[in-house]
C-alpha positions in Angstrom: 91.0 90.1 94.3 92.9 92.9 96.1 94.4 96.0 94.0 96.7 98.9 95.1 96.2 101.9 94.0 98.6 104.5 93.8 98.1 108.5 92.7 99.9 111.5 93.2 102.7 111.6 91.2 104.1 114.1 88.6 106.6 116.5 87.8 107.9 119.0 90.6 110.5 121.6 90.6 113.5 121.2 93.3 112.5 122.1 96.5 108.8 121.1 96.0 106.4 118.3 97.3 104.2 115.9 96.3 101.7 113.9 98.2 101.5 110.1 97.5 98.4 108.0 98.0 97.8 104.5 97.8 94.1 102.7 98.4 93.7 98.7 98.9 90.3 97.9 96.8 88.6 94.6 96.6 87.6 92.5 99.7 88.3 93.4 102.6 91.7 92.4 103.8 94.4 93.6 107.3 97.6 94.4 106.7 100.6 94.8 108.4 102.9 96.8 106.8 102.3 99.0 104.3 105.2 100.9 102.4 106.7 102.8 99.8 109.4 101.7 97.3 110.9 103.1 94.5 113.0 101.7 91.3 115.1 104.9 89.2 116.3 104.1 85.6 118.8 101.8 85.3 118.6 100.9 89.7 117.2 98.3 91.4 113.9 98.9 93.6 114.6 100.1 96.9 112.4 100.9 100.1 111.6 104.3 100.8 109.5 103.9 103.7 107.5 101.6 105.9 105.0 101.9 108.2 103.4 98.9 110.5 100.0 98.8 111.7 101.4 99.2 115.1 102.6 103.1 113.6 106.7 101.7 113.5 108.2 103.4 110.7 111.4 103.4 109.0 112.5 105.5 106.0 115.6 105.3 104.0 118.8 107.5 104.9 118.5 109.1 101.8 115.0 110.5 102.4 115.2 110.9 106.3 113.8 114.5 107.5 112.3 114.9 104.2 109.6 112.1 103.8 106.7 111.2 106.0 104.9 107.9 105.7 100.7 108.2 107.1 98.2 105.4 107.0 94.4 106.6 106.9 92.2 105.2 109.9 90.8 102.2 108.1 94.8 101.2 108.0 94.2 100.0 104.0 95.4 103.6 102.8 99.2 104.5 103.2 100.5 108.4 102.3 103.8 109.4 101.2 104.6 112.9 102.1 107.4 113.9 99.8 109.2 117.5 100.8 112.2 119.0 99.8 112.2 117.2 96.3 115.9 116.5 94.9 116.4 115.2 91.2 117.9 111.9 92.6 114.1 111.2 94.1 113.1 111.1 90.6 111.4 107.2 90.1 108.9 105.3 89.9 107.1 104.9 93.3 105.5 101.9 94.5 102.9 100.9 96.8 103.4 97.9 98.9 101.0 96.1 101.8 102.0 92.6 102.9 98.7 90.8 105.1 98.5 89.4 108.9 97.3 86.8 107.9 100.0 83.2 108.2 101.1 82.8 105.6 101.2 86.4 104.3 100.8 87.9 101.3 102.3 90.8 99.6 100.8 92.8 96.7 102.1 95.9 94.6 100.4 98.7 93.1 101.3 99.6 89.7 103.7 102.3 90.5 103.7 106.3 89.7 106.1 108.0 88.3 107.7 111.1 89.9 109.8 113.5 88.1 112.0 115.7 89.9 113.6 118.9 87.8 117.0 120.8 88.7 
């Protein structure tokens, strides 16, 4: 069994940062993609940032210039580097990791919550 999981959240000021981590546990699995998503009251769950094993990235516009997604070495850890916190980052952040292998398969962490104050 494979678990994500995710630390690092909290409650930040404007203008500050938090560091996001997420660790794969169980046996020992290679993944493709790893990525961040996020789900605010009320919205649906949207992707914050991807990174692929190759080091491809892609972040949403909303987050561009302000967000840095890092995996560790071993490539089953994934960072979120959160700067320049706004109130509308405030959510729920979610780990994601989706396997080479054919068929894939995706798993979730169980989310942390990040609070962002005005």
């Amino acid at each position: 069994q494979v678990q994500l999981v995710e630390s690092g959240g909290g409650l930040v000021q404007a203008g500050g940062s938090l560091r996001l981590a997420c660790a794969a546990s169980g046996r020992s699995l290679s993944f493709n993609h790893m990525a961040w998503y996020r789900q605010a009251p009320g919205k649906q769950r949207e992707l914050v940032a991807v990174m692929t094993s190759a080091g491809t990235t892609n972040y949403a516009d909303s987050v561009k210039g302000r967000f840095t997604i890092s995996r560790g070495n071993g490539m089953n850890t994934v960072h979120l580097q959160m700067n320049s916190l706004k109130p509308e980052d405030t959510a729920v952040y979610f780990c994601n990791a989706v396997t080479m292998s054919v068929p894939s398969t995706t798993y979730w962490g169980q989310g942390t919550r990040v609070t962002v104050s005005s």
